[in-house]
C-alpha positions as CSV (number, residue, x, y, z in Angstrom):
1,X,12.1,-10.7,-9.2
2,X,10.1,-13.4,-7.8
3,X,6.2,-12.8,-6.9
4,X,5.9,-15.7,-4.0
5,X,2.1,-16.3,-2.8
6,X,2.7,-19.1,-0.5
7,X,3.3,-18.9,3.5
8,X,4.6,-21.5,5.6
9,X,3.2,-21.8,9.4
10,X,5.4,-24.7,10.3
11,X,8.9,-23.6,9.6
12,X,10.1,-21.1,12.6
13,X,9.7,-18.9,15.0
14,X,8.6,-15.9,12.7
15,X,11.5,-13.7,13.9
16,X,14.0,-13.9,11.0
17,X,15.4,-17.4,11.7
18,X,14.8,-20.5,10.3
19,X,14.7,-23.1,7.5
20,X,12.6,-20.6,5.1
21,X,14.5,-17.8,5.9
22,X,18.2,-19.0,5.3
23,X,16.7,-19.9,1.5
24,X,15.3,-16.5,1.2
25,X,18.7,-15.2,3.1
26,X,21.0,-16.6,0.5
27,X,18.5,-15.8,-2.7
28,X,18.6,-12.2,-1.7
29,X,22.5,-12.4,-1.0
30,X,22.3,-12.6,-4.9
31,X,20.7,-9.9,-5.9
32,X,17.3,-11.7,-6.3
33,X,13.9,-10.1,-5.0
34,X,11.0,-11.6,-3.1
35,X,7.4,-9.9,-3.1
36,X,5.5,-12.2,-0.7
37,X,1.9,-12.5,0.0
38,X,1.5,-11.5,3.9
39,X,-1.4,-14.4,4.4
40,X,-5.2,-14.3,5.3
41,X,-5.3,-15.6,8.2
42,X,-6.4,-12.0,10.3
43,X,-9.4,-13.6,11.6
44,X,-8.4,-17.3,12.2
45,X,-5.1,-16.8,14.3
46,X,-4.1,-16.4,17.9
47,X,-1.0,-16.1,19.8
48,X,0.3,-15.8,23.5
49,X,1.5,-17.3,26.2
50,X,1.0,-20.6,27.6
51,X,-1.8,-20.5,30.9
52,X,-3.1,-22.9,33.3
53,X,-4.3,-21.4,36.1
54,X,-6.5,-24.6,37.4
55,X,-3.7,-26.5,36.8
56,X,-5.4,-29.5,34.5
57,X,-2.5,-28.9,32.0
58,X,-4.9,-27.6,29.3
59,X,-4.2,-24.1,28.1
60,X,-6.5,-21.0,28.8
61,X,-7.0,-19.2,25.7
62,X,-8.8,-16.0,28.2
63,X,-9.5,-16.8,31.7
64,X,-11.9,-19.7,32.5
65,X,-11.4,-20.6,28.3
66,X,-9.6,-23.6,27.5
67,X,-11.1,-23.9,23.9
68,X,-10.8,-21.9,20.5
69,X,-14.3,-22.7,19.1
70,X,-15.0,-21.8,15.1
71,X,-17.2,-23.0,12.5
72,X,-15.9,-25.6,10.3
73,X,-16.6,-26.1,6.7
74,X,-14.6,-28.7,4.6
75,X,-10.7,-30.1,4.9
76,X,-9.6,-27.9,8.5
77,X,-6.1,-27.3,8.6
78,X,-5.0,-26.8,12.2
79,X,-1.5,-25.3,13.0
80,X,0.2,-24.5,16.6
81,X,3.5,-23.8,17.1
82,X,5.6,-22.4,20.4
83,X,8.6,-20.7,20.7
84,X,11.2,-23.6,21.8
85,X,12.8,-24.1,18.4
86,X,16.5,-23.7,19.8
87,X,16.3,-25.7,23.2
88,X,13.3,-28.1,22.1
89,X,12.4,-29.1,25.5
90,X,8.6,-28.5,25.6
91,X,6.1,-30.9,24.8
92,X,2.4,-29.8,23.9
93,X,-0.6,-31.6,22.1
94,X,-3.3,-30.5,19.9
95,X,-7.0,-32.2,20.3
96,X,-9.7,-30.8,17.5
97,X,-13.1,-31.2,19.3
98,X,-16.6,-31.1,17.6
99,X,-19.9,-30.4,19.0
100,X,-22.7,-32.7,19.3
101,X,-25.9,-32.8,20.8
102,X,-23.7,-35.1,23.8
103,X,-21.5,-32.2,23.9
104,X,-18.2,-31.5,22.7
105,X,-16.4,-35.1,21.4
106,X,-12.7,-35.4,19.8
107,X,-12.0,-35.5,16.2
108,X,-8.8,-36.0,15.6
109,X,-5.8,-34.7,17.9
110,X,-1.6,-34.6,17.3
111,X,0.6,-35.7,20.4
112,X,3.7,-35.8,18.5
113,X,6.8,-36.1,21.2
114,X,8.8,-33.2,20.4
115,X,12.5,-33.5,21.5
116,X,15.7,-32.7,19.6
117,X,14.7,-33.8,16.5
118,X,10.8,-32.7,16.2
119,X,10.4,-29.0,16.5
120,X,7.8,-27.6,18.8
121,X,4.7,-27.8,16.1
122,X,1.9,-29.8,16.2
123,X,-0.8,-29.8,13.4
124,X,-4.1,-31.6,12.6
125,X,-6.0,-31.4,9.1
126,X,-9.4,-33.5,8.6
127,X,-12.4,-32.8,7.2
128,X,-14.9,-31.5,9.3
129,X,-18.1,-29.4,9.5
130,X,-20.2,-27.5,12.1
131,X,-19.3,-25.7,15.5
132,X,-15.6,-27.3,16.5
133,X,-13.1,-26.6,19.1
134,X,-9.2,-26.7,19.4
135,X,-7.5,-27.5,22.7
136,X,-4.3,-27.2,23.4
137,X,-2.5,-29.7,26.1
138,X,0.8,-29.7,28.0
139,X,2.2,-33.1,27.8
140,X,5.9,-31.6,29.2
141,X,8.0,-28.6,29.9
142,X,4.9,-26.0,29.5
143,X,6.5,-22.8,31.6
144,X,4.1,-19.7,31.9
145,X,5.4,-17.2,29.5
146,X,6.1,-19.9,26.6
147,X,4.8,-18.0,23.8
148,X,2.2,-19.9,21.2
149,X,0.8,-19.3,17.9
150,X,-2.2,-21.2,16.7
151,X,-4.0,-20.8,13.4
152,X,-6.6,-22.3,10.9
153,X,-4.9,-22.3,7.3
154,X,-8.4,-23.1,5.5
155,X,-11.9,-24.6,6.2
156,X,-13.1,-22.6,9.2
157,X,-14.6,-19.2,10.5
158,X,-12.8,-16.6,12.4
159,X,-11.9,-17.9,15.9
160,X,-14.2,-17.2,19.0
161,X,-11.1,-15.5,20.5
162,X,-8.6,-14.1,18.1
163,X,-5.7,-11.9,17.5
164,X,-5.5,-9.4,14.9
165,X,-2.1,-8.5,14.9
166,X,1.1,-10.7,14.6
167,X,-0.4,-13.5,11.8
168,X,2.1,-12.8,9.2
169,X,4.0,-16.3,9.2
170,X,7.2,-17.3,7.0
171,X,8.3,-16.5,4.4
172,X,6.2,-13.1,4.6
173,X,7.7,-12.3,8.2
174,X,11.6,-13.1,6.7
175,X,14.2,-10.3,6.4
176,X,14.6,-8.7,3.0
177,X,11.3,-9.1,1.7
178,X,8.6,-6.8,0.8
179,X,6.1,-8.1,2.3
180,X,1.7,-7.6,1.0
181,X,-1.3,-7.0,2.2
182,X,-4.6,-6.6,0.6
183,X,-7.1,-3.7,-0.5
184,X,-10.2,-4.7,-2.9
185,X,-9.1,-2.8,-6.0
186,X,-12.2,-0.7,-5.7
187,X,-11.4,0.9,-2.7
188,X,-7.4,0.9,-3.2
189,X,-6.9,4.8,-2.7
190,X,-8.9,4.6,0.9
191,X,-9.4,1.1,2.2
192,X,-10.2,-0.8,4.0
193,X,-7.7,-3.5,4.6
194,X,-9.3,-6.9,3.0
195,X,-10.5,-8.4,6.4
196,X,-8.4,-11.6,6.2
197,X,-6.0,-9.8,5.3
198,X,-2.2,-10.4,7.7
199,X,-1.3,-7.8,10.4
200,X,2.2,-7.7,11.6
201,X,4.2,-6.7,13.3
202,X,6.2,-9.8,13.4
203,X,7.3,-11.7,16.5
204,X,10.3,-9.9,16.9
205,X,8.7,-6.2,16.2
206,X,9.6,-6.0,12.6
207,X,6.9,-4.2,10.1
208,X,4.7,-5.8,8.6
209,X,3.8,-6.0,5.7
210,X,5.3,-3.0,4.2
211,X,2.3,-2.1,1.6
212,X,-0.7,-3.3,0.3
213,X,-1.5,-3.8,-3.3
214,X,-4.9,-4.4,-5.0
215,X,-6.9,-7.6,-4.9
216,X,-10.3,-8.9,-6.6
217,X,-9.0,-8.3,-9.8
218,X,-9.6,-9.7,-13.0
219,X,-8.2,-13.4,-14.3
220,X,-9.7,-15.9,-17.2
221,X,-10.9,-18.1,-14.1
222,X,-12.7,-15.0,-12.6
223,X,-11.8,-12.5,-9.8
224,X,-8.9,-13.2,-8.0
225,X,-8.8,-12.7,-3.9
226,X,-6.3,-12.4,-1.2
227,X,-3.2,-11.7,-0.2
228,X,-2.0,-14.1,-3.2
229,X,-3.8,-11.5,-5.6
230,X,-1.8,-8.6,-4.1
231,X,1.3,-10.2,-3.9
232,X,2.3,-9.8,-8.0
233,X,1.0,-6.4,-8.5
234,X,3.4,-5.4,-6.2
235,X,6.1,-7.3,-7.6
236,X,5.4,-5.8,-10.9
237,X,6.2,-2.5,-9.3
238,X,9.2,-4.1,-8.5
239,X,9.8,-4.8,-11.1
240,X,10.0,-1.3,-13.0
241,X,12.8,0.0,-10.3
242,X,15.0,-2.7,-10.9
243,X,14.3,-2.2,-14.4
244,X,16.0,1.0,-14.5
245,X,18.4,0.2,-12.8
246,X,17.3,0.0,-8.5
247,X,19.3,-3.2,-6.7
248,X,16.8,-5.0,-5.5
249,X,16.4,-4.4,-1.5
250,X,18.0,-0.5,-2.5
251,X,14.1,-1.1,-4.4
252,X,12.0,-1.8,-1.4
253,X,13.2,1.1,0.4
254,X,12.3,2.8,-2.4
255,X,9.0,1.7,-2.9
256,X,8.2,1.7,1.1
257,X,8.8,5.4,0.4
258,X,7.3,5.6,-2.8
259,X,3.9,4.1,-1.0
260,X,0.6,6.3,-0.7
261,X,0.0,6.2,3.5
262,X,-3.3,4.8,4.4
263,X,-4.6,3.8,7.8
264,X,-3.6,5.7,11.0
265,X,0.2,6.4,11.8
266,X,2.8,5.8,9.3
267,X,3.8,2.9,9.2
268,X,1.0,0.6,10.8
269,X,1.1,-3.0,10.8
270,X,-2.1,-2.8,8.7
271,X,-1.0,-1.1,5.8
272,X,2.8,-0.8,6.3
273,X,3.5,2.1,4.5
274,X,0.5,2.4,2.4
275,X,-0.7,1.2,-0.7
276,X,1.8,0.6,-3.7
277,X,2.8,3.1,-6.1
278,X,5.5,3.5,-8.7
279,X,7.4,6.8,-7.7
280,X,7.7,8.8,-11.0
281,X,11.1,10.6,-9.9
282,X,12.9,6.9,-9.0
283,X,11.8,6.1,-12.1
284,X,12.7,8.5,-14.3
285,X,9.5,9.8,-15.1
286,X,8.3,13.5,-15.8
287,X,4.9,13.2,-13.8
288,X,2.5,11.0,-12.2
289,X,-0.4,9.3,-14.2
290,X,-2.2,8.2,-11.7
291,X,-3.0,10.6,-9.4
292,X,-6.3,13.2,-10.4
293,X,-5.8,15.2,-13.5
294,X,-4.9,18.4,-13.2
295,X,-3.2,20.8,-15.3
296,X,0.0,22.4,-14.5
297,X,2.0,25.6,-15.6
298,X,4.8,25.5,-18.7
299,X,6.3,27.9,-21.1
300,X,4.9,27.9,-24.8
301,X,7.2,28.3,-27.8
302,X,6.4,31.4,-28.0
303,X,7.5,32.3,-24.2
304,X,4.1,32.8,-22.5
305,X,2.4,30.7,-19.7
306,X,0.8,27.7,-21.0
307,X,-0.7,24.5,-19.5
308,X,-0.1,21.0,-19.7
309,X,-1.2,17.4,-18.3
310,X,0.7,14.1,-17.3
311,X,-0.2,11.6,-20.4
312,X,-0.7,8.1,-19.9
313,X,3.6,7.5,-20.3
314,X,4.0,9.7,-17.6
315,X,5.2,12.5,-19.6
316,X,4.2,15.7,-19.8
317,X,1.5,16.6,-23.4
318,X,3.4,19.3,-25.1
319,X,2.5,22.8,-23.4
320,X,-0.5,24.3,-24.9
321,X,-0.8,28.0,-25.0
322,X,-3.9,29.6,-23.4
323,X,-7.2,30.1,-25.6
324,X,-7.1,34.1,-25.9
325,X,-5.0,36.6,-24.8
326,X,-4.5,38.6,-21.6
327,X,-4.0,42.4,-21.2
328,X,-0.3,42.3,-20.9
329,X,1.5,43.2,-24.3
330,X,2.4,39.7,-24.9
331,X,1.2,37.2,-27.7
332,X,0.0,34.3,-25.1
333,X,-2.1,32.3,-27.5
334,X,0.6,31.9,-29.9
335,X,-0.9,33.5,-32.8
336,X,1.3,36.3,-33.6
337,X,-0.7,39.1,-32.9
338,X,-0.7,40.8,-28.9
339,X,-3.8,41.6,-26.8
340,X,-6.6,40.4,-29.1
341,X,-9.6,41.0,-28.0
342,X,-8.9,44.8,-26.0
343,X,-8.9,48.6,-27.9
344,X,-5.4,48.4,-28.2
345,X,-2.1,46.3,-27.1
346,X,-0.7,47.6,-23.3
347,X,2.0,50.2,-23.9
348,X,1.5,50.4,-27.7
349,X,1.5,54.9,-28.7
350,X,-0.7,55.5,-31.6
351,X,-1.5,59.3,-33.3
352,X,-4.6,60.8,-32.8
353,X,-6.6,63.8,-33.7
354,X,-6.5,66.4,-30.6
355,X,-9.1,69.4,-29.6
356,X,-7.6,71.8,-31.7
357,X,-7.7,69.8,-34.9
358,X,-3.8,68.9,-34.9
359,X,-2.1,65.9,-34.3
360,X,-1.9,64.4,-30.6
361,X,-0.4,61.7,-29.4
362,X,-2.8,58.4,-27.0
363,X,-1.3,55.3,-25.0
364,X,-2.6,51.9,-24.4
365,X,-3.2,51.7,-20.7
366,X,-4.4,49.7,-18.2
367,X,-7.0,47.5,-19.2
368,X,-5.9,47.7,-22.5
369,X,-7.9,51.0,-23.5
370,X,-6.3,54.0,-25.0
371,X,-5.6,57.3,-22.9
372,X,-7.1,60.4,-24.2
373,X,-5.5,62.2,-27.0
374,X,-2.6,64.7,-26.1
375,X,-1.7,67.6,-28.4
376,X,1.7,67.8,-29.7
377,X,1.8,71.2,-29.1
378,X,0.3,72.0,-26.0
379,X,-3.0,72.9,-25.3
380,X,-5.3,75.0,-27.6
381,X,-6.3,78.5,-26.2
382,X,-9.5,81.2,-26.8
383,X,-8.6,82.0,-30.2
384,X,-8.5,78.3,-31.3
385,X,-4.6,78.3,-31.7
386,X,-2.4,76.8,-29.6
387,X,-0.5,78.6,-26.6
């Protein structure tokens, strides 16, 4: 099992292919597992296709906007990519801008010549503070309807225009992995999503991530956040199914059903299929710990209707009879005696002293009471005898 909180934005297309994914690819060909932070990049990403309607080669990021503007804080780490990794015939160029009170002047830029051997990525990282700007420029090759991908790893605000969905990057978007996102362990059984936190789906329409796990937890260095938090607690789940014996991708089926839906729709490429959780009948278990308390129905030793509750093993406490009993002619508290607590026990016949001063017969009834007494003889007539 292998808890992996690293993403890659410079190794493929995000559709399954690619240097990343072949490693992955061959590690889960032998029986290994991957649980793989999904990323935090929700608010610093944006992807589509390549636009340049005025013709100055610059890209439009929305019409009449040829800049993505954020606020910079520390080492920025720049990343676009484009979806020419088989033919390789597109060239574009990256320029980081900052603003002044001259206006908007370069910082650093990438102009890398892609061809054969340099795949379509460009990428700056500089330290930088303060309102910036990244431009993207065509330098060769730019068809409309080239697809692009550009995001901020660290050191920067949430874009001016950005993309929620589709910021789940390698090795998070690869085949065969179980793929998480974040919830602040606080509010793990509602949300929301941690709002860094990756959407999918992935560039080829794959979900993503398939569940979230809990973040901001506790670690001797302090709370721990992100996607990188999530990632292990998930794997730890993992873990337990292939423990008892689940092959590892037979186990993320599992736990993608196993997972407590949260969001709207099922899946969604917030959430995936909800929020992790160790499936007590995959797992062998009797009941479920972690859900509310609530006691459920057994039979006692001594055959009546007891209670019991799902310990912290996930095994049912040992069924405890009720505290008194009820008017049925059973023993349900387990004492050996039936229907404490009433006249008499339902059904029971007892003698009894009737009108005439002989010896009558009385039943326990409903309610536990006894009938009225019944001569054995009849009834009594005028002369005090019995007829």
């Amino acid at each position: 099992v292998v808890s992996f909180s690293v993403g890659y934005a410079h190794n493929g297309p995000g559709n399954g292919t690619g240097s990343v994914d072949d490693i992955v690819s061959r590690a889960t060909g032998r029986g290994m597992f991957w649980s793989v932070a999904a990323g935090n990049w929700a608010q610093q990403h944006w992807a589509g296709t390549f636009t340049d309607r005025n013709g100055n080669s610059v890209h439009e990021f929305a019409p009449g906007v040829d800049q993505l503007t954020f606020i910079a804080g520390g080492v920025v780490e720049l990343n676009v990519d484009w979806d020419d990794y088989a033919q390789r015939k597109s060239d574009l160029d990256v320029v980081l801008l900052k603003a002044t009170k001259d206006g908007w002047v370069e910082v650093d830029k990438s102009d890398i010549k892609q061809g054969p051997n340099s795949p379509p990525i460009e990428q700056i990282g500089v330290e930088v503070g303060g309102p910036c700007a990244l431009r993207i420029h065509c330098a060769k090759n730019c068809s409309p309807g080239l697809r692009l991908r550009a995001v901020n790893l660290k050191g920067g605000g949430p874009f001016s225009v950005s993309m929620r969905n589709g910021n789940v990057y390698d090795p998070g978007s690869c085949k065969g992995v179980l793929t998480v996102g974040a919830v602040q362990h606080g509010a793990l059984e509602t949300g929301p999503l941690e709002g860094f936190s990756s959407y999918g789906p992935t560039v080829d329409g794959r979900m993503k991530p398939e569940v979230v796990a809990p973040d901001g937890t506790a670690t001797s260095d302090g709370a721990f956040y992100g996607t990188s938090s999530a990632c292990p607690h998930a794997a730890g789940v993992v873990a337990l199914y292939v423990g008892r014996g689940w092959a590892p991708l037979d186990a993320i089926t599992q736990v993608q059903k196993d997972a407590l839906p949260l969001g709207t729709g099922h899946p969604n490429p917030a959430y995936g299929w909800g929020r992790v959780h160790p499936g007590p009948s995959a797992l062998g278990w009797q009941c479920d710990a972690a859900l509310p308390p609530k006691d459920t129905t057994c039979t006692t030793a001594c055959g009546s209707v007891g209670t019991h509750q799902c310990g912290a093993t996930c095994q049912f406490t040992a069924c405890a009879p009720p505290a008194s009993d009820a008017c049925n002619g059973l023993d349900d508290d387990c004492d050996g005696s039936t229907d404490e607590g009433f006249a008499c026990a339902l059904g029971s016949e007892a003698t009894c002293a009737d009108d005439c001063g002989g010896v009558g017969k009385r039943t326990c009834s409903s309610g536990c009471q006894w009938t009225a007494c019944v001569s054995a003889k009849g009834t009594c007539g005028s002369d005090g005898g019995s007829t």
